[in-house]
N, C-alpha and C positions, 0 to 999 in steps of 0.2 A: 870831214873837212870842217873845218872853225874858222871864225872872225874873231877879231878881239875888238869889241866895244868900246870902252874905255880903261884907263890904266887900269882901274879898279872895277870895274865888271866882269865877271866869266865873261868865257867867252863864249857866242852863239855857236851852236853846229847846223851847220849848212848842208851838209848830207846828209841824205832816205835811204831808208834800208828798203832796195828791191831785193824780187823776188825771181832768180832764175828760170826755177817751175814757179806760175802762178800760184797764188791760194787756192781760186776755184779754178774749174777744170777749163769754165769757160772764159778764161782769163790768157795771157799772154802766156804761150807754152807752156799750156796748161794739161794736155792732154798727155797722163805720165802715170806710170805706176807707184809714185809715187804716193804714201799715205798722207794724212791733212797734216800731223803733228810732225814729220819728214821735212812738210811746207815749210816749215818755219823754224827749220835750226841749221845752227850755219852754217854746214855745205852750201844750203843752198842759198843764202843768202849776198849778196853784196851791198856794199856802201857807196851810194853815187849823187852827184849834184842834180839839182830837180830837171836841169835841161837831157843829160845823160840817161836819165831814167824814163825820160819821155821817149827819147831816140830808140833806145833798146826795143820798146815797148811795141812802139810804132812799125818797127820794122823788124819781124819776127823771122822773116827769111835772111837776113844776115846778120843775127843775133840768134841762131839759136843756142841748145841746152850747151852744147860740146861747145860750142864757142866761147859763150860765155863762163862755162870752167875752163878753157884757156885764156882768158881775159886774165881774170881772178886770180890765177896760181901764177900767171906770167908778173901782176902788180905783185900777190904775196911775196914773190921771190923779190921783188926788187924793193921790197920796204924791207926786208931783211938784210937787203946787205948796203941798204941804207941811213938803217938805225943805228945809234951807239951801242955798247953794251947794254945798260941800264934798262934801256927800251925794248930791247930784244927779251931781258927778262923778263919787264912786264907784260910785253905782249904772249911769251910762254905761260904768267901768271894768268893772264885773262882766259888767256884759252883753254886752262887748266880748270879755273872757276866755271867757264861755260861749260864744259863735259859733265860736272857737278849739277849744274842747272839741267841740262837735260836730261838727267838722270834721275832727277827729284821732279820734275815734269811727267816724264813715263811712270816711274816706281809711282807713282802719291796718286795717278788719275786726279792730275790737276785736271786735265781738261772733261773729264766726267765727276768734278768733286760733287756737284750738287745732286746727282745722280745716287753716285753710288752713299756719299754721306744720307740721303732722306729715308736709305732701307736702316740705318742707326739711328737716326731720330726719331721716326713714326713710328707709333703704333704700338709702343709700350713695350716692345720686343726687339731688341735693334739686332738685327741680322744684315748681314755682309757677303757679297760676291765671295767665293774662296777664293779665285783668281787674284781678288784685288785685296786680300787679304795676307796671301804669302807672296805677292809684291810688295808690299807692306813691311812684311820681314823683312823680304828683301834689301828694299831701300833703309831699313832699320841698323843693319849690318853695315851696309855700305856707306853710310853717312858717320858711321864707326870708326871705321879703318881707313878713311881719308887723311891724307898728308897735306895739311894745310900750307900753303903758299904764307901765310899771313903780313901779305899786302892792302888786304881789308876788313882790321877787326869785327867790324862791325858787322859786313854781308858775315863772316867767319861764325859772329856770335846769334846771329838771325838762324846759320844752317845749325849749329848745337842745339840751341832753343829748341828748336822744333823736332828734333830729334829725342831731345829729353821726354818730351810730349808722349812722341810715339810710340819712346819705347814703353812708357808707363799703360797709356791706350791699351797696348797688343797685348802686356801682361794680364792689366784687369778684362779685357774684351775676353780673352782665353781662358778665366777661371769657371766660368760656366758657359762656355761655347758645345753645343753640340754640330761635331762636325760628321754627321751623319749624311749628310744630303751631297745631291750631285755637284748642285751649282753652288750652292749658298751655306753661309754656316748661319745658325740659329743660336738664340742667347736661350739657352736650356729653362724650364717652368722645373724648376727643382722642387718647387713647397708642393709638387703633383706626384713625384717622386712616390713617396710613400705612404699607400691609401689608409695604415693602420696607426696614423701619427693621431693624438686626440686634437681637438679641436685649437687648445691652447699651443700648442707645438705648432698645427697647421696655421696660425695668425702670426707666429714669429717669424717663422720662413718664409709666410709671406712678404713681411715685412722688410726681410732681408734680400730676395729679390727685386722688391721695389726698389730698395735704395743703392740695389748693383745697377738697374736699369739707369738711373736716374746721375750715377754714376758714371756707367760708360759713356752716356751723353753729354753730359759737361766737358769729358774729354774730348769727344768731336769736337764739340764749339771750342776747346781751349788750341785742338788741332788744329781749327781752322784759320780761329787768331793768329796763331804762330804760324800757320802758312801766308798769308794773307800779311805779315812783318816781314816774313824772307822773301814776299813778292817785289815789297815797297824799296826793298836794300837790292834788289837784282835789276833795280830797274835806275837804281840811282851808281853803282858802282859799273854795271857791265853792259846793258841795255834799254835806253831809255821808253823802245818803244816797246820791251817786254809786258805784255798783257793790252798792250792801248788799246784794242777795240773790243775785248771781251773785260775788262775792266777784273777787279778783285772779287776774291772767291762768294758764293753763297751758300747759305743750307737753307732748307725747306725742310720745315716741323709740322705736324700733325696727323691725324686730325687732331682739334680741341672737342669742348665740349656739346660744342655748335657744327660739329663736323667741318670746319674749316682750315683750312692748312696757312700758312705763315712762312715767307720767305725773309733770311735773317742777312743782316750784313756783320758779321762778328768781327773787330777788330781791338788793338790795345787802345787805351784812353791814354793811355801816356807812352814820349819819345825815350824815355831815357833807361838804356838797355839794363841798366843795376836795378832799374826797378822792375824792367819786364821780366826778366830771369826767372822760368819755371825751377822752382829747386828741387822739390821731390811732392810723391804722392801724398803724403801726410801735410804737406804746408797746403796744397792744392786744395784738400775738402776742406780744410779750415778757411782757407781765403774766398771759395769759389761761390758763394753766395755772396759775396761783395759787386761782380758781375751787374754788368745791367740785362743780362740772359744767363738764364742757368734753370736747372731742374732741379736739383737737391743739393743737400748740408748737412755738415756735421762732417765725423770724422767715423768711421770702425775701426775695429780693431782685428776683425778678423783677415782684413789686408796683409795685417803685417805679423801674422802668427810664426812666418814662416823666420822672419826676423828675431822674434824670442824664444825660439827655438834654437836656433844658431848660437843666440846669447845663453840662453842655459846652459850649452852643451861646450860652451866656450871658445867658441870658431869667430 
């Protein structure tokens, strides 16, 4: 529901987005098998003016669950064959973009980001759920082989973005992953590998997992960044009140050298999408010390051996 202000003002929206099942359990029809992250996608959600949303609230025994999906589907029907063409599409676009969102919500552990991202930034070793690691893939594929609507460049060019990120993350995260373990994969101590390396050989490999470490962590924080842009674009194209009360993403780094940890807000410094535009791994280490957070710099080569290889061989 909207007002229109003045000729030249948006206009106000006048309608809250309740809540069918409650958030919490101890909440209005709240007591549901319902999961938390279920809570809040929109099945269950509706659109209602602040006195409507009171009424519901108030009076649980003729509001409840079944009712209120009869409410809902009884309006859905009647804005459809209320709408022009035009309208019809876009509300098919929107609701095509929100499937997207909810799907980059589940796949990513948006809502465990800071969780699961502080096993990739502590501790000099960054290790990952497997779980949330081959949703990762997952969601890496799927954000692939999307059919874009392109009704909102820009949410469009927020969901690429971050996508480019990942899929670069999942390549280098996977060059010395040992995926040995139940729960978790480990970033492998490769310069351990081989006890009969002399002393000179054992300082180079060190060297060289240092700065894979220091690596896959930049790309967190550049992951985060780019989730934390496609929050800001999902909340300005599809739902305003997407993240309000848990606000945009965090990481949590350390320990330092003081034994202390550090909780970070990583975001772009600037709006304008030609310049956020992750292009590839090779622009990344060269820019990625520009950063007002970041772990290492420079550039390897051993990244891209697989690439001069291909070139030699003329593919």
């Amino acid at each position: 529901m909207a007002e229109d202000i003045t000729e030249t003002d948006d206009p106000s929206v006048l309608g809250e987005e309740a809540h069918i099942v409650a958030r919490e359990e101890k909440g209005p029809r709240g007591k549901s098998t319902l999961t938390p992250e279920a809570r809040d996608k929109y099945n269950n959600l509706m659109l209602l003016c602040q006195k409507h949303h009171k009424i519901i609230d108030d009076h649980e025994e003729l509001y409840s669950v079944d009712k209120l999906h009869e409410i809902k589907n009884e309006h859905t029907e009647w804005v459809r064959t209320c709408l022009n063409p035009s309208d019809i599409v876009k509300q098919k676009d929107d609701e095509t973009y929100a499937t997207y969102v909810e799907e980059f919500v589940n796949l990513a552990g948006i809502e465990e980001w800071d969780i699961w991202s502080s096993y990739v930034l502590s501790g000099g070793q960054p290790n990952i759920f497997k779980d949330r690691f081959e949703e990762l893939q997952r969601l890496n594929g799927y954000l692939l082989s999307r059919i874009w609507p392109n009704r909102y460049p820009k949410l469009e060019f927020a969901f690429k973005n971050f996508r480019s990120i990942l899929n670069d993350f999942l390549h280098v995260f996977a060059r010395h992953l040992d995926k040995s373990g139940e729960e978790m994969y480990y970033t492998e101590k490769f310069y351990n590998k081989d006890y009969h390396i002399d002393q000179k050989e054992y300082d180079i490999l060190g060297d060289k997992f240092d700065y894979h470490v220091d690596l896959v962590q930049d790309l967190m924080c550049e992951l985060t960044r780019g989730a934390n842009f496609l929050i800001e674009q999902i909340r300005y194209f599809i739902s305003p009140s997407f993240r309000t009360e848990k606000g945009l993403l965090l990481v949590t780094t350390g320990p330092d050298m003081l034994m202390q940890w550090t909780t970070v807000r990583l975001e772009f410094s600037i709006k304008d999408p030609e310049q956020l535009a992750y292009k590839d791994l090779r622009s990344f280490m060269t820019a990625r010390e520009n950063n007002t957070y970041h772990f290492g710099k420079g550039v390897s080569e051993d990244y891209f051996l697989g690439d001069k290889l291909r070139e030699m061989m003329g593919e």
